[in-house]
C-alpha positions, 0 to 999 in steps of 0.5 A: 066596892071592888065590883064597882071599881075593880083596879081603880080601888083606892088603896085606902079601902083595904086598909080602911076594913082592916084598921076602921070597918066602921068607917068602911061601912060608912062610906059605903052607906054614902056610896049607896045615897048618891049613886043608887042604882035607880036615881034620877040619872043614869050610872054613867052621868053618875060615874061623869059627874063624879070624875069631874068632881074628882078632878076639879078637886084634886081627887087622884084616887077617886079619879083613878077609881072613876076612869076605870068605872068609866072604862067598865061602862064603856063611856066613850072616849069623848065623854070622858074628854069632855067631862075633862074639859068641863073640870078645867072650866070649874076650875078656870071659874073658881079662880077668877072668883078668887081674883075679885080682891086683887082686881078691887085693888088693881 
């Protein structure tokens, strides 16, 4: 993991060997399932794909974990960007989905 994610390792994965390994080992296992070396897409749609996710979901640890994977990647700045945008739009989205009740009544 700290190969993939060098210094945006969450903090919790140290912590997670020394107190539940179990569960380190599991999270590895899920790791490996979505992010195989030789899926459909590629490593950096991948590590994009997973950034929005983490930020339209409030992730800060894996947001942090995925821009320094970024990084290593070398994903351009613009990617990055607009992965950013596309987060605040999924975002943007759910809200006015959660808006039908109070425009029912409006």
């Amino acid at each position: 993991m700290r190969e993939n994610l060098g210094e945006g390792l969450p903090k919790a994965i140290p912590l997670l060997a020394e107190k539940a390994p179990g569960l380190l080992l599991e999270q590895g296992r899920s790791w490996t399932f979505a992010m195989p070396e030789k899926g459909a897409l590629d490593e950096r749609t991948r590590t994009l794909i997973l950034l929005g996710i983490a930020l339209a979901t409030g992730s800060e640890s894996c947001v942090k974990a995925m821009s320094h994977r970024a990084k290593r990647l070398g994903i351009p700045k613009e990617a990055l960007l607009e992965t950013l945008k596309i987060a605040r739009q999924a975002q943007a989205n759910a809200v006015l989905g959660h808006a039908t009740p109070l425009l029912e009544v409006l």
